[in-house]
C-alpha positions in Angstrom: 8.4 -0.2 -2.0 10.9 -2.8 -2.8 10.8 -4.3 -0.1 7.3 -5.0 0.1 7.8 -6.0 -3.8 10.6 -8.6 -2.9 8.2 -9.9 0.1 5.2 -10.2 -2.3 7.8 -12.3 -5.2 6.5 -9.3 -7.7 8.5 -6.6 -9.8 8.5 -3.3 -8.2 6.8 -2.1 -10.9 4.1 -4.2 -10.8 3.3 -3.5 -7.2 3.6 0.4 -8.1 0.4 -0.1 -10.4 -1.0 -2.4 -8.2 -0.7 0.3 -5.2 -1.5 3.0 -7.9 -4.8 2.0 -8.8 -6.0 1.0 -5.5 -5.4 4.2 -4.5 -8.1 5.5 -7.5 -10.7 3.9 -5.8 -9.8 5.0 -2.3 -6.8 6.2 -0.4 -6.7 3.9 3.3 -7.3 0.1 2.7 -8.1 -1.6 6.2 -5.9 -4.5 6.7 -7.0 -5.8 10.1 -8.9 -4.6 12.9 -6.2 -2.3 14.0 -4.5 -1.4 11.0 -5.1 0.7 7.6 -2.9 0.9 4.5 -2.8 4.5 3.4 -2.3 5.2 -0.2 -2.6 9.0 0.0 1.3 10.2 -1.5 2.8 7.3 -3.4 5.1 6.2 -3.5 5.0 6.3 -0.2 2.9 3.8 1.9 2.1 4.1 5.4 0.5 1.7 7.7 -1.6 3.5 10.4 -2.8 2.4 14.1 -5.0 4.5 15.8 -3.9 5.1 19.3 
């Protein structure tokens, strides 16, 4: 995560609650076409492609 933090310019911390309560309201965020954001065991984060 702080790698994504320091990409975004935010505190890890910040982007922990960020991630937290988007995961509240649901657990995979599509990012493109071809990609979702899954939120389901923070604070892990995994980007998923479906073959």
């Amino acid at each position: 995560m702080a790698d994504i933090a320091q990409a975004f310019k935010v505190t890890e911390e910040l982007h922990t609650i960020k991630f937290t309560v988007m995961s509240l309201e649901r657990l995979n965020w599509k990012v493109d076409d071809k990609r979702q954001l899954v939120l389901a065991s923070l604070p892990s984060v995994y980007m998923y492609t479906p073959l």
